[in-house]
SERO-4910 file (N, C-alpha, C, O; in steps of 0.05 Angstrom, whole numbers):
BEGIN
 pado doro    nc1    nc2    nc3   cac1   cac2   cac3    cc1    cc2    cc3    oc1    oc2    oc3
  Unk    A     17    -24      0      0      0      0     17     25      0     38     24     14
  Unk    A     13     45    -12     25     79    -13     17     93      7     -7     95     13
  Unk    A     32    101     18     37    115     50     21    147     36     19    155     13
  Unk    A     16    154     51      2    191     42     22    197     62     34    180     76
  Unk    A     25    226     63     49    246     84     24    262     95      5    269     82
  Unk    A     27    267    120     -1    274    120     18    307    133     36    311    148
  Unk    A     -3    327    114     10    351    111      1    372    137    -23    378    140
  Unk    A     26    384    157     19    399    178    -11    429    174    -11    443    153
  Unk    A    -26    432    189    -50    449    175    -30    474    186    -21    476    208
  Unk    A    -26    498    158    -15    519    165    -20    531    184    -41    528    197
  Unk    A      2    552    190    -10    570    220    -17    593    213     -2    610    201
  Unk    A    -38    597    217    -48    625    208    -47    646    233    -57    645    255
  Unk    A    -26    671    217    -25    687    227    -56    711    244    -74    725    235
  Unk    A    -48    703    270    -67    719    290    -64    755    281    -41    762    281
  Unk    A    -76    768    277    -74    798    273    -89    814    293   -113    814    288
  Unk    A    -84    823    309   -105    846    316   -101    874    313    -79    880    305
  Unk    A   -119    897    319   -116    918    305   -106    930    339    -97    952    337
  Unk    A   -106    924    359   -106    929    383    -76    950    385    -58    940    372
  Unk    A    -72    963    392    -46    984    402    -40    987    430    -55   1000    444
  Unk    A    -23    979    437    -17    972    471     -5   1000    480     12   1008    465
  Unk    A    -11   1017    501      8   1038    507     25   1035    525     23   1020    545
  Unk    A     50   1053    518     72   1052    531     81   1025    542     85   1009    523
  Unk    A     85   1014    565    109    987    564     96    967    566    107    949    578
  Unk    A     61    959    552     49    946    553     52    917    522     67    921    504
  Unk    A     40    900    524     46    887    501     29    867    499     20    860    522
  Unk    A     21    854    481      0    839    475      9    806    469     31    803    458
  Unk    A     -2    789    473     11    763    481    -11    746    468    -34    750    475
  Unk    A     -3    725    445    -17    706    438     -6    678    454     17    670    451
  Unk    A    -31    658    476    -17    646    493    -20    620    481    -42    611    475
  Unk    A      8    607    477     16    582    469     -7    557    475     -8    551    499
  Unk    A    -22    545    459    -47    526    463    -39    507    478    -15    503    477
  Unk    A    -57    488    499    -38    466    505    -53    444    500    -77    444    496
  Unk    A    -33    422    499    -43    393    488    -68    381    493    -78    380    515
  Unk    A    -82    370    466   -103    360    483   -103    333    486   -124    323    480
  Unk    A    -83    316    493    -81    294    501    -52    287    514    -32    292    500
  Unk    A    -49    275    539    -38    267    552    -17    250    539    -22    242    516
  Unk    A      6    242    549     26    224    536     19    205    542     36    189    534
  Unk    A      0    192    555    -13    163    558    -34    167    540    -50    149    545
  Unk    A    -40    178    525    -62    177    507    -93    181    511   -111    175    496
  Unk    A    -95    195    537   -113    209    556   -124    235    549   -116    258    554
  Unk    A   -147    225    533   -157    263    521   -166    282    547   -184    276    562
  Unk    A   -152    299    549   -170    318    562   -177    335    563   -162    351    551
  Unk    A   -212    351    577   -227    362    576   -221    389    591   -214    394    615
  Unk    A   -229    409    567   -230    431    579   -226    454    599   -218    478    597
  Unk    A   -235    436    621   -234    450    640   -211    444    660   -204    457    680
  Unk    A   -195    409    641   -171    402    661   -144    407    650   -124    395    659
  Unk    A   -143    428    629   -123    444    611   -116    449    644   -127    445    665
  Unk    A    -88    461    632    -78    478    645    -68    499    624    -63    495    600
  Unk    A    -68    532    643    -65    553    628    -32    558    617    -15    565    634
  Unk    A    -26    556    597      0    550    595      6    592    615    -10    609    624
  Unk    A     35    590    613     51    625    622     70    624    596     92    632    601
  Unk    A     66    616    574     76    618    547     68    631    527     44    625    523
  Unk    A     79    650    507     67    655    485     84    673    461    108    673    457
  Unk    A     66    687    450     95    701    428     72    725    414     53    723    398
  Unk    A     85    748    429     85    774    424     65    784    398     65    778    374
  Unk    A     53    798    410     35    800    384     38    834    373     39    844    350
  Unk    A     40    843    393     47    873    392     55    888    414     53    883    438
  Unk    A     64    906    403     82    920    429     79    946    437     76    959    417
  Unk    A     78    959    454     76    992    454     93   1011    451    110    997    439
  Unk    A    104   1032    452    123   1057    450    138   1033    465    148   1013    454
  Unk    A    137   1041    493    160   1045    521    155   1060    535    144   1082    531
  Unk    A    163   1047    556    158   1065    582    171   1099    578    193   1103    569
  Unk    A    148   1121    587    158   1142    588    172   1150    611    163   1145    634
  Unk    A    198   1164    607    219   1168    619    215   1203    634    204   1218    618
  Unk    A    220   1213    656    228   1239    674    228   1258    647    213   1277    646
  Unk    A    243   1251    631    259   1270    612    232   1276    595    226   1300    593
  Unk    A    221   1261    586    211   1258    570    205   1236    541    187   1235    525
  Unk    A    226   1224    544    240   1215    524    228   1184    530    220   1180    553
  Unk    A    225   1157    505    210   1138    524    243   1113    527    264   1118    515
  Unk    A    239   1097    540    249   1077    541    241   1052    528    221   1041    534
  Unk    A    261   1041    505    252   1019    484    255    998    506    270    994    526
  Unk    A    230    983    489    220    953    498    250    935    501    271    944    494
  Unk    A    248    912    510    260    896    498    255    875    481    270    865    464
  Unk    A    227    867    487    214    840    464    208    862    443    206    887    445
  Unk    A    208    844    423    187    849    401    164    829    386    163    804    388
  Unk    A    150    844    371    132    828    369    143    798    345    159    802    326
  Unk    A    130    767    352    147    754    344    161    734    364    167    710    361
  Unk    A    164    752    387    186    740    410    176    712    422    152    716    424
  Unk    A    180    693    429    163    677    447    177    681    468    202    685    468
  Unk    A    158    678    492    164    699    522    148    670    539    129    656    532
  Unk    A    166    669    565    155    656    587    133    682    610    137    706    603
  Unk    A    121    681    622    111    701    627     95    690    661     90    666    666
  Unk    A     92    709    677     84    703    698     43    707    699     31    724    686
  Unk    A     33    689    718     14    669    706     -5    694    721    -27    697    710
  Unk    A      1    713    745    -23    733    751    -19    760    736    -35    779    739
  Unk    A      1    760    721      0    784    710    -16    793    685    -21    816    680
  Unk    A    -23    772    669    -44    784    640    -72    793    643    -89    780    656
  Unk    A    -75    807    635   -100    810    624   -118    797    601   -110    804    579
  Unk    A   -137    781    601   -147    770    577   -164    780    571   -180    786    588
  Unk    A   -173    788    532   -187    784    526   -192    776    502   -174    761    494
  Unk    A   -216    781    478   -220    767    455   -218    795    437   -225    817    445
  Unk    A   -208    788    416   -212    810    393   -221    797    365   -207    793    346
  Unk    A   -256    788    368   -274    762    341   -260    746    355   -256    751    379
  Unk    A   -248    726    342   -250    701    351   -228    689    375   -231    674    394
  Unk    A   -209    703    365   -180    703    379   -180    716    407   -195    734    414
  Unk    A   -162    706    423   -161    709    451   -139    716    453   -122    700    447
  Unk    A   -130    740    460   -103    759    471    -93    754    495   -107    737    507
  Unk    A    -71    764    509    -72    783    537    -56    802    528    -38    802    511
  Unk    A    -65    822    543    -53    850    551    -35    852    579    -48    853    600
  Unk    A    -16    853    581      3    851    610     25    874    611     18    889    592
  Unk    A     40    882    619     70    896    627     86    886    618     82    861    617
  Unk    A    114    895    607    138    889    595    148    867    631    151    842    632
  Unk    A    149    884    651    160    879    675    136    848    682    138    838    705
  Unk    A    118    837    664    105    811    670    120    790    660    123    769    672
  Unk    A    132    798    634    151    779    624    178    766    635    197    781    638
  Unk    A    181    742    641    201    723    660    229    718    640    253    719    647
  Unk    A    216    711    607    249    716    601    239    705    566    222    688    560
  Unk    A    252    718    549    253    707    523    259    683    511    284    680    510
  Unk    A    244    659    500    257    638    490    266    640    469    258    658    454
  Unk    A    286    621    462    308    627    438    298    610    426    307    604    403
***
């Protein structure tokens, strides 16, 4: 019999029109599995919330005494570990954001 390759379903780029101010940034959060490595589907509500994701947009920077602002360090793109009380969630149609602080972010993955 002829094997088929069975082809990954593209990733379609999340967009939102949303503009974060100053040292704020917007976070698309990494999905998590829906089945167990024993082969254990699970439901909904026994997800856990990943603290993972990758930058969706970013704001100025924090405004500085002077005036002047202070650049980010992520950009959008970045995948970021992130601490689990700091986001804000919400939906923009179908897609689900958070909104958090540059200072929520735990550290950039490479």
């Amino acid at each position: 019999m002829a094997t088929t390759a069975k082809k990954k379903p593209a990733k379609k780029k999340k967009k939102t029109n949303l503009q974060p101010l100053g040292e704020r940034i917007v976070v698309e959060r990494v999905l998590t599995q829906d089945k167990t490595s024993g082969g254990i589907f699970l439901p909904e509500s026994a997800k856990d919330k990943q603290s993972r994701g990758t930058v969706v947009a970013v704001g100025e920077g924090r405004l500085l005494n002077d005036g002047s602002r202070s650049p980010l360090q992520v950009k959008p793109g970045d995948d970021v570990l992130f601490t689990s009380y700091g986001p804000e969630e919400f939906k923009d149609g179908d897609n689900e954001f958070l909104l958090m602080r540059e200072d929520d972010v735990l550290a950039i993955l490479g």
